[in-house]
N, C-alpha and C positions, 0 to 999 in steps of 0.2 A: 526610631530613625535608622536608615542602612548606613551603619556610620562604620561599619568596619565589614572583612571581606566575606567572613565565617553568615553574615548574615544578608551577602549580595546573593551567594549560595544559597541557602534555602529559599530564598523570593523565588530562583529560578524553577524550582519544582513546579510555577504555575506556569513557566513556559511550555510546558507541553500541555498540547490541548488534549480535553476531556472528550470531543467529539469524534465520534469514528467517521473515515472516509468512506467505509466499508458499506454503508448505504448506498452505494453508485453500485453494485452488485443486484438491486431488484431493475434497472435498466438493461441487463445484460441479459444476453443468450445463453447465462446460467438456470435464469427461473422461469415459471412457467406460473401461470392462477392457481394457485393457491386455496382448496375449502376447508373452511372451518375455522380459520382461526381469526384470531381480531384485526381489523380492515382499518388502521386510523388513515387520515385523506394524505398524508406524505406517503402512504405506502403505494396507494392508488396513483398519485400523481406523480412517483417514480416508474411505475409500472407502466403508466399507457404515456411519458414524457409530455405530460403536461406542467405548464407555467406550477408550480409551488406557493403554496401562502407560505405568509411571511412573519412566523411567529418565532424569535431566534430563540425563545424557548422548548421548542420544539425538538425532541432528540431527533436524531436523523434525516435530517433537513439540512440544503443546502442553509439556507442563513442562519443555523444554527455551527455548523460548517466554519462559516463566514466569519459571523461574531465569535467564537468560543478561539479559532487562530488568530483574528486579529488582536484577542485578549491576552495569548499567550504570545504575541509579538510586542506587545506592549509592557509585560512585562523582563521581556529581556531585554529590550531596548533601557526600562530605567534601571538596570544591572549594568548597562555596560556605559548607560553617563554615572551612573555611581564610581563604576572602577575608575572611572577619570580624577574622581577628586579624594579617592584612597592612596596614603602610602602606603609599600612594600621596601621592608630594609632587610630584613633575614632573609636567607636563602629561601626558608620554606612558604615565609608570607609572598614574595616574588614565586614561587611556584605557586602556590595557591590561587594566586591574583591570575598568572595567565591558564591556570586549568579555567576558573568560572569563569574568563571572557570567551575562552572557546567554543564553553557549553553555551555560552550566551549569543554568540554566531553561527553557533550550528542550529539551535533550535529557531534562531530566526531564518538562517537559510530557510531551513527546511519547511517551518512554514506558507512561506512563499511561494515557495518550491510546489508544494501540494495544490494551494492554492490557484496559484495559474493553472494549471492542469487540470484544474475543474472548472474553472469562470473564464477560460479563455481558448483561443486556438489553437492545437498541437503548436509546437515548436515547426520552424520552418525556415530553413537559410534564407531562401526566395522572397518570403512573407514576414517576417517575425519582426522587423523594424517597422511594422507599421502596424499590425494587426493590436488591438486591443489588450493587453493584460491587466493587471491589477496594481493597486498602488501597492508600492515598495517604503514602508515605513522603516528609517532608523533612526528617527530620535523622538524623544518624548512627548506624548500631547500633551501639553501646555494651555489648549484652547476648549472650552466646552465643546462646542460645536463647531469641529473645524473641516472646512471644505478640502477636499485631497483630488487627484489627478491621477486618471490612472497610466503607468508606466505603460510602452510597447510591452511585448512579448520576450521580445529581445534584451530589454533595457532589465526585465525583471529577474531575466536566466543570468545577465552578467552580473549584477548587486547581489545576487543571491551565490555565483561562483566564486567572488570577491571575500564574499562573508566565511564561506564555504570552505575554499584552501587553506582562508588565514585560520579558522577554525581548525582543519585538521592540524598545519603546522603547529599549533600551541598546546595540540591535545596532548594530556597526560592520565592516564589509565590508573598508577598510584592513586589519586584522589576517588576515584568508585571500585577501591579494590572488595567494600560489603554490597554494595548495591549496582553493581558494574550494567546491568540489563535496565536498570531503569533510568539511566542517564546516560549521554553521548559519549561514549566510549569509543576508541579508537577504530576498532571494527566495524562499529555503526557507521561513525563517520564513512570510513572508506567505503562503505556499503552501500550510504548514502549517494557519495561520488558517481559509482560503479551506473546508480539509478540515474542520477543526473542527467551523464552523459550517455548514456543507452537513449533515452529520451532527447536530445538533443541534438543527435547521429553523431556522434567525436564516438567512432569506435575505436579509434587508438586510443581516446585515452579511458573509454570504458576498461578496456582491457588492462591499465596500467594499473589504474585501482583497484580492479578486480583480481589481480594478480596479487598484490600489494596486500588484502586483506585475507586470499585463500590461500596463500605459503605454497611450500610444498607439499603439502598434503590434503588437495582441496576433500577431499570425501570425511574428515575429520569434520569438515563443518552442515554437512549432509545427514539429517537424523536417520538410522537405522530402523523404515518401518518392519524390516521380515525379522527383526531382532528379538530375540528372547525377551526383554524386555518388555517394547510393546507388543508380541504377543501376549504378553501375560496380561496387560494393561489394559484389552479388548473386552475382559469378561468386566470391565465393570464402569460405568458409564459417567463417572466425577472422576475416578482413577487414570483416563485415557487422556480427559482434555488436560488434568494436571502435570501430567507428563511432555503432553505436546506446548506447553507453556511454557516449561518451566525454565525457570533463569539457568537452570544446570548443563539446561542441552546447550551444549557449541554453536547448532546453526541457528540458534534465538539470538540475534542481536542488539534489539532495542526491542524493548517492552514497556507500553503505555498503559493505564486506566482508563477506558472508556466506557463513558454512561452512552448507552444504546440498549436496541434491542435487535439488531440485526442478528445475534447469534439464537435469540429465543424461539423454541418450536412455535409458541402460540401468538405470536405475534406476526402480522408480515407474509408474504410470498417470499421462495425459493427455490429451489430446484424442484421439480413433479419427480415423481417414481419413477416415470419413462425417461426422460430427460439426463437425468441422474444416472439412469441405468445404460445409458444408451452413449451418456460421456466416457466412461469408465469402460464400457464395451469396445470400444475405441483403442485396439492394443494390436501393435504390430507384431508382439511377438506368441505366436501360439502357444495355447498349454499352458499360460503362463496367469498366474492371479498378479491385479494390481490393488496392492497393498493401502492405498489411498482410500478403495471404494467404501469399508467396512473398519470402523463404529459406526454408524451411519442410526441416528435418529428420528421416525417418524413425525413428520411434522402435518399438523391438519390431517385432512382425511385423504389426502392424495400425492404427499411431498415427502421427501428424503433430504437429509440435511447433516452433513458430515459431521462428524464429534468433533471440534477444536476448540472450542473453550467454554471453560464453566460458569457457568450463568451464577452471577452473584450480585450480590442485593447490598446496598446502603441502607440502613434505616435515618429517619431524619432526625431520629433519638432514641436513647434506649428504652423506650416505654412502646414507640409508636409502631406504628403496622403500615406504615406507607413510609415511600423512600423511592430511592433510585435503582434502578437495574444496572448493572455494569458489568464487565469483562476485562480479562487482563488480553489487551490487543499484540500483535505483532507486527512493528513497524518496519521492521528490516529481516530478510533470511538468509540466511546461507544459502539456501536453495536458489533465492534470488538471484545471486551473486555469482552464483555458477552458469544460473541459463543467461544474465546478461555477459557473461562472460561470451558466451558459446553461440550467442547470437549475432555479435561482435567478431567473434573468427568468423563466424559466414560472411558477414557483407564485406570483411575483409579479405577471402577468400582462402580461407584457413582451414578448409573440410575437415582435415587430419583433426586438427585441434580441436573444433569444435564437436566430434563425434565424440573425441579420449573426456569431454566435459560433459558431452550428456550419458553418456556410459558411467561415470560417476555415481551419477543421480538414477539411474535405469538398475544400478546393480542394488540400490537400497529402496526399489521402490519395487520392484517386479519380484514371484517366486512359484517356484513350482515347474522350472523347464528354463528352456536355452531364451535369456533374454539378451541377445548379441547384436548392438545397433549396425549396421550397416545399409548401406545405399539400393542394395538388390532389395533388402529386407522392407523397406520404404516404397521403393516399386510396386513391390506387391501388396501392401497395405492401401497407399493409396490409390490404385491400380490405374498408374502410369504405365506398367508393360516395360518396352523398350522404348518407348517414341523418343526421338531424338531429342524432342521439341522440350519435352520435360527435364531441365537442369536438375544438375545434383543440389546445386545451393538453394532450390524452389523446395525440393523434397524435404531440406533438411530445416528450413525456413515455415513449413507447415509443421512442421516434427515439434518443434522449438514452439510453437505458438499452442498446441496442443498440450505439452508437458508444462506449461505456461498456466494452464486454462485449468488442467486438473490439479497443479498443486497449491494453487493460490484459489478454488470454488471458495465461494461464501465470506473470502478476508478482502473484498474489497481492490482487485489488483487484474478483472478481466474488462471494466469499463476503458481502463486505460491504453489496453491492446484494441480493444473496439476504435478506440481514437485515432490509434496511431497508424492501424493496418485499414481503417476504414473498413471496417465490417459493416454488413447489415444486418440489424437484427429484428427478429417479426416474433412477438408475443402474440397468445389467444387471451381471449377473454372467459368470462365467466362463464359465456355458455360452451365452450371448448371447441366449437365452429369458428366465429367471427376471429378473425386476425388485425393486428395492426403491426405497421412496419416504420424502420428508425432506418432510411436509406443511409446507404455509407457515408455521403456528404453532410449529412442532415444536421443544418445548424441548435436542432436540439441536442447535438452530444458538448454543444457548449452550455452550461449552466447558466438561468439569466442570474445577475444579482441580486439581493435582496433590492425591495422597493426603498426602505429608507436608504439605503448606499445612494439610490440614483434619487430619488427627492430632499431628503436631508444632505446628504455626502456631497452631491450634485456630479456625481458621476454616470459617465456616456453609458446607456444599455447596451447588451448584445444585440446586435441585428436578428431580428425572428423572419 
């Protein structure tokens, strides 16, 4: 029974879902077809955005997606009717009691948070009180089969900012001072904020939070790739992703388990050689190496696929030889934190600022020569010239979406800019001729829902 707080606590470990988002990355203008490696039908029917079956055991799958958050919403929801009927009389039971509702409102924000943003319409002042989102669960099912409603868009961003601030306000860091990365820690949180409201357009108060979590010294939370460190970490291929995980680095701020296979070379499409080579090629500053492009592992007969994390294995018992694949995921980054920050000064018209925040990130990511952002520099990269017609906040707005695109490849975080900036994206196909195209508009960068959500749940589909 959860009959005291030490044990509301551990229940909440299941609040974080096992599944990765990171699957929304084979829809993107990251990957390309992929030969040679194992083809299961979610990788295909991410690949060419067709409809999904509906197996929510299915790793990497939207209704696996689905089901695996709405499990971990469910269980923070019976944590936080639990705290209702726990006392706290000591100082430290009273702090302990509001550390685990916090973690128990943040990980419920956030999965909603995620949620919507895959099953539903960009966020939209104009549109979002009407546009479709997903139910907003907070309190306990009680009912075998119980029929739900889905929230606007609108309705799902305010319950989920509600849950959100009350969570930061009550966070205390003391309680994950051994395990701070794997639970909602106060960095996370505001990091989470920072994402919120980037997505939301509230650039003031992206900036507030993102202020809030990068101090004074935002490049402290910016991992050092030209660093002695990971260069050293280059020569050896377990050694690099363990580094770039690790709970030690500063700019890791929330760290999950996820059973996938998106980070696997032999499973799945990814980035082609060309594609890969041709992102990275991508550098305004001459002479200059970007640090990013290399570990980079061979994947299939035609794919490159950056070193980030180490592919490991569950067995389903000590004897057995089958199990689960997993990764230790990255939910929140510093790096994040910094371009929403600096994305934020653009639309607010902060040039100044928002160059002094990608120059941060530019000085631990570039090496080998003068990597100095400037506006001329941007001219000539994207070869704008002088024309009048071309703003400095357009240049710096491509600039921002490109360092965006290369430091988040492969984790799951360019489907989202597809969304928001309305990109179009145009895969080939197997025979590396035929093309298909996902127009900017294209009601398939909405996710349908699983079939039982809309025939059991009796919830409205996406318009197709």
């Amino acid at each position: 029974a959860l009959d005291n707080i030490e044990k509301a606590s551990q229940l909440l470990t299941a609040a974080y879902s096992v599944s990765s988002p990171a699957f929304s990355d084979w829809m993107t203008d990251n990957v390309g077809f992929i030969r040679g490696t194992t083809l299961r039908p979610v990788h295909t029917q991410a690949y060419t955005w067709d409809e999904f079956f509906d197996d929510p055991n299915e790793q990497d799958s939207p209704a696996f997606y689905w089901f695996e958050s709405y499990n971990a919403i469910a269980h923070a929801n019976e944590v936080l009717a639990v705290l209702e009927s726990l006392s706290a009389v000591t100082a430290e039971e009273i702090a302990q009691k509001r550390a685990v509702e916090s973690e128990a409102l943040l990980t419920r924000a956030y999965a909603h948070f995620m949620l919507v943003n895959l099953f539903s319409e960009h966020y939209d002042s104009q549109s979002s009180s009407n546009d479709l989102g997903i139910p907003y669960i907070n309190t306990p099912e009680t009912t075998f089969i119980q029929q739900f409603k889905r929230n606007t868009v609108e309705e799902v961003y305010d319950m989920a900012e509600q849950d959100m601030l009350r969570g930061i306000e009550l966070n205390d860091d003391s309680f994950f001072a051994n395990s701070g990365k794997f639970h909602f820690n106060l960095n996370a949180a505001l990091a989470f904020a920072s994402r919120f409201y980037l997505f939301k357009g509230d650039y003031d108060k992206c900036i507030e939070f993102s202020t809030e979590m990068l101090g004074q010294d935002p490049s402290s939370f910016v991992r050092d790739l030209t660093s002695v460190e990971f260069q050293t970490a280059k020569s050896s291929i377990t050694g690099f992703p363990q580094l770039y995980t690790s709970p030690d680095q500063p700019s890791n701020l929330l760290l999950m388990r996820k059973i996938s296979l998106v980070h696997r070379t032999d499973f799945g499409h990814g980035p082609t050689r060309t594609r890969y080579n041709d992102l990275f090629d991508q550098n305004p500053f001459f002479g200059t190496t970007d640090e990013r492009e290399n570990p980079a592992f061979v994947k299939g007969e035609n794919g490159l696929f950056p070193a980030r994390h180490e592919s490991l294995f569950e067995r389903s018992s000590l004897n057995s030889n089958v199990g689960l694949p997993f990764h230790i995921g990255i939910a929140f980054w510093g790096e994040e934190v910094l371009l929403n920050r600096a994305e934020s000064f653009i639309e607010n018209g902060r040039l100044d600022d928002a160059i002094d925040d990608l120059q941060t990130l530019i000085d631990k990511r570039y090496s080998g020569g003068d990597a100095t952002l400037s506006i001329d520099a941007l001219s000539l990269f994207f070869g704008a010239g002088n024309s009048f017609f071309v703003q400095e906040a357009s240049l710096l707005r491509r600039y921002v979406q490109l360092e965006r695109q290369k430091e988040f490849i492969a984790q799951g975080m360019r489907w989202y800019d597809i969304r928001r900036f309305e990109i179009e994206v145009v895969h080939e196909l197997a025979d590396g001729v035929t093309t298909i195209t996902l127009r900017d508009n294209d009601p398939r960068k909405v996710l349908q829902l699983p079939s039982s959500a809309i025939e059991v749940g009796g919830l409205e589909p996406n318009p197709r």
